[in-house]
C-alpha positions in Angstrom: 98.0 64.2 62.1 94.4 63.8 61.2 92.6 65.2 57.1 89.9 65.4 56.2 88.8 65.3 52.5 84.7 66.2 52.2 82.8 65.1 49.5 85.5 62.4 49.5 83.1 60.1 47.7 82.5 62.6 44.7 84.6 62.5 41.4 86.9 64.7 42.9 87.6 64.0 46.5 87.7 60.5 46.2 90.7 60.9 43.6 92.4 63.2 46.8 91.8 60.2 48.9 93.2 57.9 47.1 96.7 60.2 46.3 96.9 60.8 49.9 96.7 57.2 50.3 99.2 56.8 47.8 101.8 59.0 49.1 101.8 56.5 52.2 99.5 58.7 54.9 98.2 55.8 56.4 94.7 55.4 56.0 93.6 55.9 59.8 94.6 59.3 59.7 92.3 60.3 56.8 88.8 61.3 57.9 86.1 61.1 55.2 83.0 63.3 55.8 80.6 61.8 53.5 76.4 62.1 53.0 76.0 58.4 52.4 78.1 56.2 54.3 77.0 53.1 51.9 78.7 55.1 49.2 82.2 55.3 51.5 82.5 51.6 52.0 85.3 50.9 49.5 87.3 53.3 51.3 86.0 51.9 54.7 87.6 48.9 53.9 91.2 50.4 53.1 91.0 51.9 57.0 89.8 55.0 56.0 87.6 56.5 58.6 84.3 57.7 57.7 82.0 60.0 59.0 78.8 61.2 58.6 78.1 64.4 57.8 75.5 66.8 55.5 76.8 70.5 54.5 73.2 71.4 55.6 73.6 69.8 59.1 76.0 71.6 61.2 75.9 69.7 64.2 76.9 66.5 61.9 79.5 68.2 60.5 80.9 69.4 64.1 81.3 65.5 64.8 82.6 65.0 61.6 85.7 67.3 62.0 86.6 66.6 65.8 90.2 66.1 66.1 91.3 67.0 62.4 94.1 68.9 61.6 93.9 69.7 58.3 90.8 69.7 55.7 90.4 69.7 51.9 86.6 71.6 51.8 85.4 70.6 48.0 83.2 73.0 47.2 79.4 71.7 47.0 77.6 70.7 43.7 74.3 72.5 44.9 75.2 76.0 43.3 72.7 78.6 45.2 73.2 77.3 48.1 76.9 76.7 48.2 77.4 80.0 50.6 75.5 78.4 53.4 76.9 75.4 53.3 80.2 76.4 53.0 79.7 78.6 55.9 78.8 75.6 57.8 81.9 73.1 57.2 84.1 76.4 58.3 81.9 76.9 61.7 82.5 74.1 62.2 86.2 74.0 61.2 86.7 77.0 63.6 85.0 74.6 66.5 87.1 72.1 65.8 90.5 73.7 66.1 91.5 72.8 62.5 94.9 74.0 61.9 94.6 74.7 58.1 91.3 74.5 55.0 92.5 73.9 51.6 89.4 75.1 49.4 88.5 73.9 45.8 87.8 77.6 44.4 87.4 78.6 40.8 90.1 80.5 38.6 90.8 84.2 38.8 87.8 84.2 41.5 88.9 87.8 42.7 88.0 89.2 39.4 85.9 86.5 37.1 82.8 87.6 35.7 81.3 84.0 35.6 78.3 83.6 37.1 80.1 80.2 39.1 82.6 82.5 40.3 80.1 84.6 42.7 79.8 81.7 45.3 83.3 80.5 45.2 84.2 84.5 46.0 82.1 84.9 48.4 83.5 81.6 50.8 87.3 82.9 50.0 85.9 86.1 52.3 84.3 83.6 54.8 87.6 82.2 54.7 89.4 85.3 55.3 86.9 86.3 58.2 87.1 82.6 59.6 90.6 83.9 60.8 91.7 79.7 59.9 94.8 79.7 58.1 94.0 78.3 54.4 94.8 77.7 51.2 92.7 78.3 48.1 92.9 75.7 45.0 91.5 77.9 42.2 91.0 75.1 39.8 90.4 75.8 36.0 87.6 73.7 33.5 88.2 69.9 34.1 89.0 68.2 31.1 86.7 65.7 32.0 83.8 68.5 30.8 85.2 67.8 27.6 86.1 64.0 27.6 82.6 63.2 28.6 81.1 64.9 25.8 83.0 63.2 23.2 80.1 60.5 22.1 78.0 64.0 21.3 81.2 65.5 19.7 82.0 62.4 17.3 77.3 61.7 16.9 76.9 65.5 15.7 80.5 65.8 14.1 81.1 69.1 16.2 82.4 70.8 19.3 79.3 73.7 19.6 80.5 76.6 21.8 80.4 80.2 22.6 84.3 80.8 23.1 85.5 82.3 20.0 89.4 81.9 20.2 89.4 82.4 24.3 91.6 79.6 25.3 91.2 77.4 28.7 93.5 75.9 30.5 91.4 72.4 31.7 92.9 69.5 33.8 92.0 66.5 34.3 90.7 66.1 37.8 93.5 63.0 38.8 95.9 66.2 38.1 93.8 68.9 40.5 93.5 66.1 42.8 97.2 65.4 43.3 97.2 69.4 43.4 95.5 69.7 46.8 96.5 66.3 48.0 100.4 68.0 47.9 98.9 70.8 49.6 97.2 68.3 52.7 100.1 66.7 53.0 102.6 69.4 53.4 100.5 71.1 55.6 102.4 74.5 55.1 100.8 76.4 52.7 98.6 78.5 54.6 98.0 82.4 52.7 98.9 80.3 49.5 96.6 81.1 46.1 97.2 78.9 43.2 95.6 79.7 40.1 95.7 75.9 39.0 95.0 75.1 35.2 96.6 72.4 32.9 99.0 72.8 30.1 99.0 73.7 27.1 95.6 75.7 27.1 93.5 75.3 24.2 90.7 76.7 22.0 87.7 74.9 21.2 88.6 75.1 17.6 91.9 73.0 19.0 90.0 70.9 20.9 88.0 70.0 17.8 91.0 69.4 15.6 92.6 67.4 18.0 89.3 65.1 18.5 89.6 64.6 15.0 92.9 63.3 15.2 92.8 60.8 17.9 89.3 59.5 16.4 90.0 59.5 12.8 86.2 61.1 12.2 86.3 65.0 11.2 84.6 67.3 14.0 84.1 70.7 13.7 83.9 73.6 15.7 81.1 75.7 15.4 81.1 79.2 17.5 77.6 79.8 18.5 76.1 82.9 20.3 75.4 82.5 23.8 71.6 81.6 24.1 71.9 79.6 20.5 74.7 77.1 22.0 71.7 77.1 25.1 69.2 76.1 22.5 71.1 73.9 20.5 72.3 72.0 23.9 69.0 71.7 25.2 67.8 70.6 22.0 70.2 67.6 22.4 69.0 66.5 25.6 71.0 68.4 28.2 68.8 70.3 30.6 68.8 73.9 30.7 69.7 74.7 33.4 73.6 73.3 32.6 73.7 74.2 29.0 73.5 78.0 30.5 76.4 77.5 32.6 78.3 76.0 29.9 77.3 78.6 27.5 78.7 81.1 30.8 81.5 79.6 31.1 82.3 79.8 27.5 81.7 83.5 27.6 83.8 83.5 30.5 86.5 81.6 28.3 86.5 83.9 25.6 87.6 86.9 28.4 90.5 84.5 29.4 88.9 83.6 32.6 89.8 80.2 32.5 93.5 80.5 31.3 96.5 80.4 33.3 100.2 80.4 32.7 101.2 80.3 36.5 102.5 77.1 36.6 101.2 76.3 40.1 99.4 73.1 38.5 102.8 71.5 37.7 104.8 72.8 40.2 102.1 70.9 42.9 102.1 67.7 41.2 105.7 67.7 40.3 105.3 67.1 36.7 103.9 68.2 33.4 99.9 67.9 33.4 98.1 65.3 31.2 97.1 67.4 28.2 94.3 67.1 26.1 95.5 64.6 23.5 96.3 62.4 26.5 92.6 62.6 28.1 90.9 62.0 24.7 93.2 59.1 23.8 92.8 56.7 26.9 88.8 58.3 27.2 88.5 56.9 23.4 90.3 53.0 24.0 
């Protein structure tokens, strides 16, 4: 048995590597597509083997995936151009005779209204035309989106957002990870959706109160419109390009677009997701 992880030195496949090394699949039977092959050598030395390979260059990827059985395709961090290049890891998927594609895809893709949803839509139907058995991995909002902001939260005192009392169900991505690790390694789960998200969801206002908590310094949540939370982003130094997606995605949260009570999260991992308190605890020590 041969799997492939792609982007496997990116924050998330990397963390898929390293479960599926975990669970005991020995190292010479996980492939690792990767841009860089500098960036790969940590996992080189574990026995991993590595491959190059660019979701812009098919013929790379073709050699990339010869002889794999099974492959986790992360979706691509170049939004605009994701289509293409997801088209281009599935070609050459089909060419390889992989037996089954586990895709990182957004929640509720089928009927979200965010504008990240479009692209991860659109390659579930390249999917379904590929005729490759496969797997989708909606994920919810990582909670690292959150974590990582907390030296902004705890300068400025606040959470800013445009989510009213919409509540999200973020997960950290060690948990998401496991999530389609289980789904590599059992290698029956083909026609499966999970609509993956962490427990229990939150609102920002939550999120604020419990920031406050762990850090002892009050933060506030202040509810902003849309292109004010874009303005007061930018105005703190994030380009503007990514304060609009978050003020999207916020939008999209106060729909419900990011909240799930399936389960599927903890039922793949086997346990209860880290929650929020958890995340900001060990991201504050």
């Amino acid at each position: 048995m041969s799997i492939a992880v792609t982007g496997a030195t990116g924050n998330l496949g990397i963390l898929v590597v390293l479960d599926l090394l975990g669970r005991g699949i020995p190292a010479s039977e996980i492939v690792a597509p990767v841009r860089s092959t500098r960036k790969a050598a940590a996992l080189a030395d574990s026995g991993v083997v590595i491959r190059q390979a660019d979701y812009d260059e098919p013929d790379t990827l073709r050699a990339a995936l010869a002889g794999v059985d099974r492959l986790l395709l992360v979706s691509s961090s170049e939004v605009g151009s994701r289509v293409a290049q997801h088209k281009n890891v599935i070609d050459a998927a089909a060419d390889a005779g992989v037996e089954l594609i586990a895709y990182t895809s957004i929640l509720h893709a089928d009927t979200s209204k965010l504008l990240l949803a479009a692209e991860h839509l659109a390659t579930e139907q390249l999917l379904a035309d590929s005729g490759i058995p496969h797997a989708l991995l909606r994920n919810s909002w990582y909670l690292e989106n959150y974590t990582g902001a907390l030296p902004m939260y705890l300068e400025y005192g606040a959470v800013l957002g445009a989510a009213g009392d919409g509540r999200v169900s973020a997960a950290t991505r060690a948990d998401f990870a496991s999530a389609a690790a289980t789904v590599l390694a059992k290698g029956d789960r083909a026609g499966a959706v999970y609509e993956l998200g962490g427990e229990p969801a939150f609102t920002l206002g939550e999120l604020a109160d419990i920031v406050s908590e762990v850090s002892g310094q009050t933060v506030v949540y202040q509810d902003l419109a849309p292109d004010a939370l874009v303005a007061a982003l930018s105005a703190a130094g994030m380009p503007e390009v990514m304060a609009s997606v978050l003020a999207d995605s916020d939008q999209g949260i106060a729909r419900g677009e990011l909240f799930t009570e399936s389960g599927d999260l903890a039922r793949l991992i086997g346990r209860a997701p880290t929650t929020t308190r958890e995340a900001i605890k060990a991201s504050l020590v």
